[in-house]
PDB file of N, CA, C and O in Angstrom:
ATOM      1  N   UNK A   1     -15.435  -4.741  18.468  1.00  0.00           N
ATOM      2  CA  UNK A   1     -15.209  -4.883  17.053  1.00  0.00           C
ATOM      3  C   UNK A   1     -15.458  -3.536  16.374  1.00  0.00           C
ATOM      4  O   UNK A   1     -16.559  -2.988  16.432  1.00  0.00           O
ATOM      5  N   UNK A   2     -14.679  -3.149  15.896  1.00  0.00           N
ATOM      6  CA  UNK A   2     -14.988  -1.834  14.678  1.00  0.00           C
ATOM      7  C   UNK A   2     -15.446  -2.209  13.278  1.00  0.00           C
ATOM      8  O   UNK A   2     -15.146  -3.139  12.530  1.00  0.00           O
ATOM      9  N   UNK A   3     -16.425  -0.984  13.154  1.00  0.00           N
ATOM     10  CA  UNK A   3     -17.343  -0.874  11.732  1.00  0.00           C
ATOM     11  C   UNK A   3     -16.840  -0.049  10.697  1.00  0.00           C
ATOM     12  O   UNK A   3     -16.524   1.017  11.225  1.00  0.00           O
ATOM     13  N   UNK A   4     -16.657  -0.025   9.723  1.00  0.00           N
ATOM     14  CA  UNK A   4     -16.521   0.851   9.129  1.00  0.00           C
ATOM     15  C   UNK A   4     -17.756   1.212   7.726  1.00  0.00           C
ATOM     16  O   UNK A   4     -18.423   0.284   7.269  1.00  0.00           O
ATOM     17  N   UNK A   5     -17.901   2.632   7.193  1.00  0.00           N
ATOM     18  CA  UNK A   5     -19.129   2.799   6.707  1.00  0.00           C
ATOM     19  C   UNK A   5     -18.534   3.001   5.128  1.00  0.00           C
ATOM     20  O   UNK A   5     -19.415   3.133   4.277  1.00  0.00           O
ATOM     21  N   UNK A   6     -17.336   3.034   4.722  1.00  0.00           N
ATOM     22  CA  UNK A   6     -16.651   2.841   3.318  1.00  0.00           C
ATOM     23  C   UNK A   6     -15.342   1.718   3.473  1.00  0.00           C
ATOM     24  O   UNK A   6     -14.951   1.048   4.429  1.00  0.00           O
ATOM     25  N   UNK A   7     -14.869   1.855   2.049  1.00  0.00           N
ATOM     26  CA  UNK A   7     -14.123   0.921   2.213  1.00  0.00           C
ATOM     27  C   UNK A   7     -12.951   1.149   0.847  1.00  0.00           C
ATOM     28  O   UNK A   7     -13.362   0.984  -0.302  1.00  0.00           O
ATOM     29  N   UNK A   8     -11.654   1.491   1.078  1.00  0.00           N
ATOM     30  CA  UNK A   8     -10.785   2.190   0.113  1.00  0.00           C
ATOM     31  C   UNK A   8     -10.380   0.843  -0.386  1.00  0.00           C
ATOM     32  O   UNK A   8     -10.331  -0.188   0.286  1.00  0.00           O
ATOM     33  N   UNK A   9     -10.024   1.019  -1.971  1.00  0.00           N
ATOM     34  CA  UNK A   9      -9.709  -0.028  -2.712  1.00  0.00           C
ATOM     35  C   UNK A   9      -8.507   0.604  -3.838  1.00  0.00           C
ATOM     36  O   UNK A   9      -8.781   1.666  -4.396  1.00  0.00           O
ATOM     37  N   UNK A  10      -7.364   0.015  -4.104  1.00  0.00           N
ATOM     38  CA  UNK A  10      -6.289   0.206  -4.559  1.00  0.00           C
ATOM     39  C   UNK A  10      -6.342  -0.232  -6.199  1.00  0.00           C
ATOM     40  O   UNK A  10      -5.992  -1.410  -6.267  1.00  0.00           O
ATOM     41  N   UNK A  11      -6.631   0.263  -7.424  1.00  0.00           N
ATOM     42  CA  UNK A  11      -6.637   0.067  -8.550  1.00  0.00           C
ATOM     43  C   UNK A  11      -5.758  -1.059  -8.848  1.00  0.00           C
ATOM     44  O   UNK A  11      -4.602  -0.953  -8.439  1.00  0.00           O
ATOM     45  N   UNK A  12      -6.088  -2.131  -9.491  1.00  0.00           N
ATOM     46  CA  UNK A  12      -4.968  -3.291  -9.563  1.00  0.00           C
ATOM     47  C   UNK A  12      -3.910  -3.151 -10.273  1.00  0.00           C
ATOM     48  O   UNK A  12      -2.990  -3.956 -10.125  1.00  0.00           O
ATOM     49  N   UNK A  13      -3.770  -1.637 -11.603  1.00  0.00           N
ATOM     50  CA  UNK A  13      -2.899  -1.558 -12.170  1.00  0.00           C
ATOM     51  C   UNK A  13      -1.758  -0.652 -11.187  1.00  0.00           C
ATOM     52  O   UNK A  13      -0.576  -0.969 -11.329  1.00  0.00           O
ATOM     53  N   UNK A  14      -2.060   0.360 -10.290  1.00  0.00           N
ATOM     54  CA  UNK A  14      -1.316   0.507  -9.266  1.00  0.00           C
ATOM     55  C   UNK A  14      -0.400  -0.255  -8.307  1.00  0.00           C
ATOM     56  O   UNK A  14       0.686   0.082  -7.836  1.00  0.00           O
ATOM     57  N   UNK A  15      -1.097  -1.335  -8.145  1.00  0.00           N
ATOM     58  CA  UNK A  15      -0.404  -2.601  -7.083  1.00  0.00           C
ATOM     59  C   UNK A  15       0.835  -2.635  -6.972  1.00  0.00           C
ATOM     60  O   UNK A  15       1.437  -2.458  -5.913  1.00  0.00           O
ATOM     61  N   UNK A  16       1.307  -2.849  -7.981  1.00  0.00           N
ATOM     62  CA  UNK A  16       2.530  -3.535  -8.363  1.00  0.00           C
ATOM     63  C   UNK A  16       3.293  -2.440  -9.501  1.00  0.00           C
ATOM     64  O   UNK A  16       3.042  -1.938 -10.596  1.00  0.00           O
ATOM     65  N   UNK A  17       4.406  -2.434  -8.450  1.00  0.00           N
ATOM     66  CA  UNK A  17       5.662  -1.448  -9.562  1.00  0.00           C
ATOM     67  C   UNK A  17       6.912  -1.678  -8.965  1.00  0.00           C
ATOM     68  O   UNK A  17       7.134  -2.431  -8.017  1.00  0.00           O
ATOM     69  N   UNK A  18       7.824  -0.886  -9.665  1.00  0.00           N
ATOM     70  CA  UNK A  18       8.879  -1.013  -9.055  1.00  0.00           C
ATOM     71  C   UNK A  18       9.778   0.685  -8.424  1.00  0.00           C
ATOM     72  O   UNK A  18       9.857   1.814  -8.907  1.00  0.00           O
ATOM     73  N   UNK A  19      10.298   0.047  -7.171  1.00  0.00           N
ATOM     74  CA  UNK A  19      10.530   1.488  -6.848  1.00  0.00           C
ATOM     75  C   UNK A  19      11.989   1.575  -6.240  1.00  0.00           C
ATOM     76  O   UNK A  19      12.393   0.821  -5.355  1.00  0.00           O
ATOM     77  N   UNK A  20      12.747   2.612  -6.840  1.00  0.00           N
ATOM     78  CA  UNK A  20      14.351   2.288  -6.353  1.00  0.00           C
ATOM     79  C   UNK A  20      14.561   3.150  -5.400  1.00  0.00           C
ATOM     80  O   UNK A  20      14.437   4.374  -5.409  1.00  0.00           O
ATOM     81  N   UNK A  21      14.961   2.271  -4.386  1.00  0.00           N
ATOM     82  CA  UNK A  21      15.455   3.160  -2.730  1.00  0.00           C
ATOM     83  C   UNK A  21      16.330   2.824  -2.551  1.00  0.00           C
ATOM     84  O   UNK A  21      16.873   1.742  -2.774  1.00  0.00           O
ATOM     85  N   UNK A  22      16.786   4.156  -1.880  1.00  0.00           N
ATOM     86  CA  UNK A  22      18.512   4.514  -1.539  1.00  0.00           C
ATOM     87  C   UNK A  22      18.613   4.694  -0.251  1.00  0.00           C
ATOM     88  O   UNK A  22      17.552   5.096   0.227  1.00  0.00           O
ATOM     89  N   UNK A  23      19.285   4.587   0.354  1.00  0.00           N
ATOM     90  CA  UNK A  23      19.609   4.792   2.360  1.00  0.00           C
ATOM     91  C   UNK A  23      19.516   6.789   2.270  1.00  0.00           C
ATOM     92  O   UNK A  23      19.169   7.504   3.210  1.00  0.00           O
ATOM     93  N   UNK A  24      19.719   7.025   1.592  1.00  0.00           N
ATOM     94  CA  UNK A  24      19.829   8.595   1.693  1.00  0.00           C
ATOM     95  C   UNK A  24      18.370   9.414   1.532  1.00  0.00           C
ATOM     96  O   UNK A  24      18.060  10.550   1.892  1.00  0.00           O
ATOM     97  N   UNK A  25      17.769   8.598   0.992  1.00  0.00           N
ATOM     98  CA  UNK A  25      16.306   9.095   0.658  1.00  0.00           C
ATOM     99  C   UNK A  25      15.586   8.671   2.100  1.00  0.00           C
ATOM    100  O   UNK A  25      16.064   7.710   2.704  1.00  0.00           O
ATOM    101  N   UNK A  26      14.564   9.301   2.596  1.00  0.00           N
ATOM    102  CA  UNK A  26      13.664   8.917   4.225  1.00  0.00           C
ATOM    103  C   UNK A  26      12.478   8.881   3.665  1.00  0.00           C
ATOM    104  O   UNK A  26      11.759   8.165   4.362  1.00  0.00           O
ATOM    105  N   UNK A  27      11.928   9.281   2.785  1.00  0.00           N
ATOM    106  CA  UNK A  27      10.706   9.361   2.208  1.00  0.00           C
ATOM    107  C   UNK A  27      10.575   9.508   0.941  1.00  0.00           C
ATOM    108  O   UNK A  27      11.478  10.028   0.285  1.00  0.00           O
ATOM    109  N   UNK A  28       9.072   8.941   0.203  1.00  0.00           N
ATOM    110  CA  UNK A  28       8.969   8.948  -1.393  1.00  0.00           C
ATOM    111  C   UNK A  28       7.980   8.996  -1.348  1.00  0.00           C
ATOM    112  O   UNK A  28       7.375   8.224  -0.605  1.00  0.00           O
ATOM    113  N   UNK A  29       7.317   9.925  -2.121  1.00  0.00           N
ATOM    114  CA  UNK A  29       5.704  10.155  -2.407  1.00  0.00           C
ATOM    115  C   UNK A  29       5.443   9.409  -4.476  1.00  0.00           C
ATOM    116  O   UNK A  29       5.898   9.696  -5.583  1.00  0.00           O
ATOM    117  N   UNK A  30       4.773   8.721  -4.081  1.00  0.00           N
ATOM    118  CA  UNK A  30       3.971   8.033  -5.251  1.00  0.00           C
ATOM    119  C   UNK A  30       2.585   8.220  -5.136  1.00  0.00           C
ATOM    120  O   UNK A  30       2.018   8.180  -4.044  1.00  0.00           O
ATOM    121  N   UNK A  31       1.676   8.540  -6.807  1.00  0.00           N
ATOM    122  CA  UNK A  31       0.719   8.469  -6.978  1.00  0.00           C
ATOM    123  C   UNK A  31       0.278   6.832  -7.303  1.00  0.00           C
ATOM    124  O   UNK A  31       0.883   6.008  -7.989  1.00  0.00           O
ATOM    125  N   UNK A  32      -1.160   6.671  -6.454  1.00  0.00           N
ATOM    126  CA  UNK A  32      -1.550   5.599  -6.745  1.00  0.00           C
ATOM    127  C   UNK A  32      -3.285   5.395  -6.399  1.00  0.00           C
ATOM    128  O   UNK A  32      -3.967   5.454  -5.376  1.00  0.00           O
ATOM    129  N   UNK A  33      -3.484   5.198  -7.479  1.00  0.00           N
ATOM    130  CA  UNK A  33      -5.346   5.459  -7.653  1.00  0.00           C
ATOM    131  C   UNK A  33      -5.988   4.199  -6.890  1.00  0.00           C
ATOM    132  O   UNK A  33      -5.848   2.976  -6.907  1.00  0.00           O
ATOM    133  N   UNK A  34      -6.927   5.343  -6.075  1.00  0.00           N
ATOM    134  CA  UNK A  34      -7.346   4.303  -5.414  1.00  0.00           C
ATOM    135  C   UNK A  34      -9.146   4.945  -6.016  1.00  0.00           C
ATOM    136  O   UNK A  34      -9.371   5.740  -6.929  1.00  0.00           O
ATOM    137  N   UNK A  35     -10.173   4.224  -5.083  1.00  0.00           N
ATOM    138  CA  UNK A  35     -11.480   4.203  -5.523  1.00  0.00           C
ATOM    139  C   UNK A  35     -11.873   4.250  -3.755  1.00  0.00           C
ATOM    140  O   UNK A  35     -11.140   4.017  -2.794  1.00  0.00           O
ATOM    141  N   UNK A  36     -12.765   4.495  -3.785  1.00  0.00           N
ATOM    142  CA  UNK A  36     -14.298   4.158  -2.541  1.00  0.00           C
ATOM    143  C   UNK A  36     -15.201   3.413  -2.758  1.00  0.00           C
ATOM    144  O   UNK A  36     -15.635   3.455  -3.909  1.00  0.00           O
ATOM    145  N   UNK A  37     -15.754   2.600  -1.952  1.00  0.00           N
ATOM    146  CA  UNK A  37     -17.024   1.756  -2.465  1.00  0.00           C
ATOM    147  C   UNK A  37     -18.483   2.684  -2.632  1.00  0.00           C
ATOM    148  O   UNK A  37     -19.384   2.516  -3.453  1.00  0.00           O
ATOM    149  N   UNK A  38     -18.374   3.671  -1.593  1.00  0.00           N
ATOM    150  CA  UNK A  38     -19.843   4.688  -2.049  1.00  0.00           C
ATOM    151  C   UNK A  38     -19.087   6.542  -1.832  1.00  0.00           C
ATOM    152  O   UNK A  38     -18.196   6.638  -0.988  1.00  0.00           O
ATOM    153  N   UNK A  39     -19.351   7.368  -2.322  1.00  0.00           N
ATOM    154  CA  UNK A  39     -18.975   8.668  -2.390  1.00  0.00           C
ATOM    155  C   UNK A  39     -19.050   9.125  -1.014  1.00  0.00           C
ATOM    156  O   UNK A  39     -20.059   9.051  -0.312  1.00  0.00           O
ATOM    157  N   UNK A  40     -17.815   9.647  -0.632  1.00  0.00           N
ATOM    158  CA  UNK A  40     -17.232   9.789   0.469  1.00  0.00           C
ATOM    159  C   UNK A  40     -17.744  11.446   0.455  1.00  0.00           C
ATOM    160  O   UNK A  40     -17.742  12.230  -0.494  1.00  0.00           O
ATOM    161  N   UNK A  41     -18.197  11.668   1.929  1.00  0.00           N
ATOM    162  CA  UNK A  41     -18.383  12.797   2.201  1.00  0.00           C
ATOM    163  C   UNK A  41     -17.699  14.019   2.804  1.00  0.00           C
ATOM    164  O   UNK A  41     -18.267  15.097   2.981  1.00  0.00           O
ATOM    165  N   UNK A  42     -16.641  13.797   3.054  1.00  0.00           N
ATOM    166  CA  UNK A  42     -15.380  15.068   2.796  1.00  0.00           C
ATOM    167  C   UNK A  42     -14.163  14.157   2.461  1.00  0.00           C
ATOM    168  O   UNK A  42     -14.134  12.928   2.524  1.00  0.00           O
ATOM    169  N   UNK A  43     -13.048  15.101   2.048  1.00  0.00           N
ATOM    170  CA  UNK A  43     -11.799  14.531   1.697  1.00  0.00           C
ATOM    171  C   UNK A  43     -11.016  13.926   2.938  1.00  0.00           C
ATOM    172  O   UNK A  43     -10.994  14.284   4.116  1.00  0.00           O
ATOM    173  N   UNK A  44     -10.424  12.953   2.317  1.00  0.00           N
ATOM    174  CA  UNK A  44      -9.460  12.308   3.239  1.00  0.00           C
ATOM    175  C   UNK A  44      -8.002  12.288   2.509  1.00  0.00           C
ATOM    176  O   UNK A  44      -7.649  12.706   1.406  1.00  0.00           O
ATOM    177  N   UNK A  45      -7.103  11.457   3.847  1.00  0.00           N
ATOM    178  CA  UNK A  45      -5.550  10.961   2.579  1.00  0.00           C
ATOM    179  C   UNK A  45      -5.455   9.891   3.097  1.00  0.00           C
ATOM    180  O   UNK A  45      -5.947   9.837   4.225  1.00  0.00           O
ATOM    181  N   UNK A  46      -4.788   8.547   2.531  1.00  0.00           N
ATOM    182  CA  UNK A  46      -4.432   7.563   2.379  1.00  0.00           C
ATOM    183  C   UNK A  46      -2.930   7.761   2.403  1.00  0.00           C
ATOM    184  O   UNK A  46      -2.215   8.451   1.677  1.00  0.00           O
ATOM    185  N   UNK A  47      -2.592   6.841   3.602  1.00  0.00           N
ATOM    186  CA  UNK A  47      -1.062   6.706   4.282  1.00  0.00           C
ATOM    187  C   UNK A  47      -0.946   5.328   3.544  1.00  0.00           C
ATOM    188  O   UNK A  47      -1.996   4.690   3.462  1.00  0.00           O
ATOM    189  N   UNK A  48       0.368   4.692   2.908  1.00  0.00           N
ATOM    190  CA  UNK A  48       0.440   3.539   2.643  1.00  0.00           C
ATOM    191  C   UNK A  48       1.495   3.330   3.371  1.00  0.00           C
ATOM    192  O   UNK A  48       2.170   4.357   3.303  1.00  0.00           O
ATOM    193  N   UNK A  49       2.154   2.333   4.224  1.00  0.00           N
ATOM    194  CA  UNK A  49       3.633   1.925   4.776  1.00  0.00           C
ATOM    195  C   UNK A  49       3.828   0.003   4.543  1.00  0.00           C
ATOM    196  O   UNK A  49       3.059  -0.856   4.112  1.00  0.00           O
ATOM    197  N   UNK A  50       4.935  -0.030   4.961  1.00  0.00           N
ATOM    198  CA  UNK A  50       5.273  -1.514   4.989  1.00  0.00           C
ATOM    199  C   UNK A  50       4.762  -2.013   5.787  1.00  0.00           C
ATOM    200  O   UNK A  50       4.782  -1.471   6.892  1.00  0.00           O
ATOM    201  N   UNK A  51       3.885  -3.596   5.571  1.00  0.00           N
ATOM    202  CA  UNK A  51       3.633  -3.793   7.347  1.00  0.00           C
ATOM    203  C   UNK A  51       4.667  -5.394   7.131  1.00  0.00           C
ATOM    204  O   UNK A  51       4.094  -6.339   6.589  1.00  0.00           O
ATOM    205  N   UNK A  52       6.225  -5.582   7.609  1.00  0.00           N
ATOM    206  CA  UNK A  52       6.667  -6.567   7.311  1.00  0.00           C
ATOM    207  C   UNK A  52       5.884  -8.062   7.550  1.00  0.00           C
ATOM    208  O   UNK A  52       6.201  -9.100   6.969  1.00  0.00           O
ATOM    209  N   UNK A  53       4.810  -7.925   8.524  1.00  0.00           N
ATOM    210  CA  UNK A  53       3.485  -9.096   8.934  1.00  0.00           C
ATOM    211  C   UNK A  53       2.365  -9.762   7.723  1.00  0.00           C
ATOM    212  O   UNK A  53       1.628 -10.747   7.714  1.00  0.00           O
ATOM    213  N   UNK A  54       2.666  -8.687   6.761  1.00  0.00           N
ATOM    214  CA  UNK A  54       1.902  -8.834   5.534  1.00  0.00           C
ATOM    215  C   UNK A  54       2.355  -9.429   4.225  1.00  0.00           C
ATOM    216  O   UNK A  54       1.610  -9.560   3.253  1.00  0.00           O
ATOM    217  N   UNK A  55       3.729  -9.809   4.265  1.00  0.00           N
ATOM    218  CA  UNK A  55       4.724  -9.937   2.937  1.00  0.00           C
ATOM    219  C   UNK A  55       3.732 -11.243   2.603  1.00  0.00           C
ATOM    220  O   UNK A  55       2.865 -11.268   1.730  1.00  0.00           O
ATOM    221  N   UNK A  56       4.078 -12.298   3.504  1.00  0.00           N
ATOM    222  CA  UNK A  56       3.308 -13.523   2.868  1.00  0.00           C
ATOM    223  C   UNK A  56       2.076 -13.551   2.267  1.00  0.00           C
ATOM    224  O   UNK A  56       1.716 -14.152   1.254  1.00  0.00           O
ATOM    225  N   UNK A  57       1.455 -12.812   3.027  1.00  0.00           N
ATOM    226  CA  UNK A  57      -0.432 -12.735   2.588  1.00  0.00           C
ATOM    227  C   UNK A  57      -0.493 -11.992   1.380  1.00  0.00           C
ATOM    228  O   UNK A  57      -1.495 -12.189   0.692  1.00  0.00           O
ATOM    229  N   UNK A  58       0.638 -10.905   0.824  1.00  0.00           N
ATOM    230  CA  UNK A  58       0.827 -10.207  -0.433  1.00  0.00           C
ATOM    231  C   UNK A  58       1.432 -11.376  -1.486  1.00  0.00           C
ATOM    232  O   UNK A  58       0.956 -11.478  -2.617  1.00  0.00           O
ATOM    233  N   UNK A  59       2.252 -12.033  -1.133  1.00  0.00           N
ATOM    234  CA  UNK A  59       2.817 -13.331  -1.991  1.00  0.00           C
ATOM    235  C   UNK A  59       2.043 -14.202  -2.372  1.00  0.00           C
ATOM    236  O   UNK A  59       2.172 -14.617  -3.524  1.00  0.00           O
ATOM    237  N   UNK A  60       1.274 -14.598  -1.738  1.00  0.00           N
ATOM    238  CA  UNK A  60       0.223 -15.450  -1.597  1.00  0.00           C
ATOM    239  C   UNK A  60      -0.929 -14.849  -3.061  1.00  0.00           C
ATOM    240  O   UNK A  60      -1.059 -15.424  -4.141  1.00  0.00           O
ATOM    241  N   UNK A  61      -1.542 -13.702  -2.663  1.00  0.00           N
ATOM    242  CA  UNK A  61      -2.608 -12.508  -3.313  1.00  0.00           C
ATOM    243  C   UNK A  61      -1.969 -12.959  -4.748  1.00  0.00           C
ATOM    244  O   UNK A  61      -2.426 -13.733  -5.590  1.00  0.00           O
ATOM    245  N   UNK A  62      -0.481 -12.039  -4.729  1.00  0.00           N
ATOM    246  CA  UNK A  62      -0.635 -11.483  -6.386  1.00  0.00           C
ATOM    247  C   UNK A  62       0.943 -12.945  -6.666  1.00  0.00           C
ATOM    248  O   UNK A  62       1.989 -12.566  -7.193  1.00  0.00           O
ATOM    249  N   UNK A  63       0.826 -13.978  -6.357  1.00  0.00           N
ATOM    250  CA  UNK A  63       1.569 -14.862  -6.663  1.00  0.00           C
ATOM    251  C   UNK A  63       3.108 -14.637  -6.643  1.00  0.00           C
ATOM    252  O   UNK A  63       3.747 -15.124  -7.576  1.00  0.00           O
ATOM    253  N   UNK A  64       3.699 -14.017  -5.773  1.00  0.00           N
ATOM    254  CA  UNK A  64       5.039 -13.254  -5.929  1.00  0.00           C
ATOM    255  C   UNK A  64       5.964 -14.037  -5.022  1.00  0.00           C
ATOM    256  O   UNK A  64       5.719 -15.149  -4.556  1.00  0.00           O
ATOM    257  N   UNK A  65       6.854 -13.452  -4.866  1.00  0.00           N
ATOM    258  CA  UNK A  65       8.224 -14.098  -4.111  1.00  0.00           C
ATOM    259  C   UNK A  65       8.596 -12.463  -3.192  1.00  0.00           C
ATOM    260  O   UNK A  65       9.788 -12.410  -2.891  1.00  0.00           O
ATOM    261  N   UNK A  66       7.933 -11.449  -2.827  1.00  0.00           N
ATOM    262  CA  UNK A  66       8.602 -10.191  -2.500  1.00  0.00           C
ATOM    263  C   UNK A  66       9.249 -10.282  -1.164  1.00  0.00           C
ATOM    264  O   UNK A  66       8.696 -10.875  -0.238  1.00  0.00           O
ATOM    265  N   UNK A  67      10.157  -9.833  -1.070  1.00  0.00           N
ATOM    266  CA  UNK A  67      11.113  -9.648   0.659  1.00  0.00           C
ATOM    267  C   UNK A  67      10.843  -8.550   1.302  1.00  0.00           C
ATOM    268  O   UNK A  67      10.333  -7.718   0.552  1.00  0.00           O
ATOM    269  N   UNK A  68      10.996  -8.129   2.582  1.00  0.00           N
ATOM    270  CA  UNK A  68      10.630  -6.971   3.164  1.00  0.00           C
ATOM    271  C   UNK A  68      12.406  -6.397   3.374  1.00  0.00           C
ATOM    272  O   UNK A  68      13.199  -7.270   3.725  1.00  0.00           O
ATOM    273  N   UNK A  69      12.674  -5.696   3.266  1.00  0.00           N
ATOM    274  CA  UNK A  69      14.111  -5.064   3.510  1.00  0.00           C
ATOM    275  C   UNK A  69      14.369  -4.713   5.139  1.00  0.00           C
ATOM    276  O   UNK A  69      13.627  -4.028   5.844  1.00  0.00           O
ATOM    277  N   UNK A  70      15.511  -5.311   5.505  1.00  0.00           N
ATOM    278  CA  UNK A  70      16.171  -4.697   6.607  1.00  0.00           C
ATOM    279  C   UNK A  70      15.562  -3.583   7.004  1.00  0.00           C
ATOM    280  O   UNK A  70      15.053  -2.812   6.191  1.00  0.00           O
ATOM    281  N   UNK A  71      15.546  -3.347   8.488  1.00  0.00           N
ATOM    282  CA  UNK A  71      15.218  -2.313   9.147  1.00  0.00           C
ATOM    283  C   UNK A  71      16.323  -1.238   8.823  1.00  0.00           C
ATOM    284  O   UNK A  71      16.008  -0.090   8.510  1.00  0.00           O
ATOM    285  N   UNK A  72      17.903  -1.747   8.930  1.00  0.00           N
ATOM    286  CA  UNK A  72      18.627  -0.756   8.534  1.00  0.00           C
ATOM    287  C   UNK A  72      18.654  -0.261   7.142  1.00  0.00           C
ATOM    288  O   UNK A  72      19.245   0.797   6.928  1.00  0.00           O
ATOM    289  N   UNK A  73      18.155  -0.818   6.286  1.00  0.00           N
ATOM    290  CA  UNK A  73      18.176  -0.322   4.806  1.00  0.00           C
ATOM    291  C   UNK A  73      17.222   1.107   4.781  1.00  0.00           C
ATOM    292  O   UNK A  73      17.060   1.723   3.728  1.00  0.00           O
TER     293      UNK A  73
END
């Protein structure tokens, strides 16, 4: 089992937006505030990706209907 000694948390007004993707674009960098539970002792970065395994448990959370898009999209 793994421990961990912090714990990153995603501002709730961040959560939720909307973001327009195109097949021509491969990548998009967005700011999105996050917090630590106790002051972190050097810098890190926070990767966010799709995990399509998660859509329901996100629907569920913030009451939504969201789809995960085609692999080819």
């Amino acid at each position: 089992m793994e421990t961990f000694d912090n714990k990153v948390y995603i501002d709730n007004d961040s959560k939720v937006g909307t973001i327009l993707l195109k097949k021509e674009v491969e990548s998009l960098e967005r700011i999105i505030q996050t917090s630590v539970s106790k002051p972190a002792e050097t810098d890190f970065v926070i990767t966010c990706k799709a995990e399509p395994a998660l859509v329901s448990t996100y629907n569920l959370a913030c009451y939504d209907n969201a789809i995960i898009l085609p692999e080819e999209n």
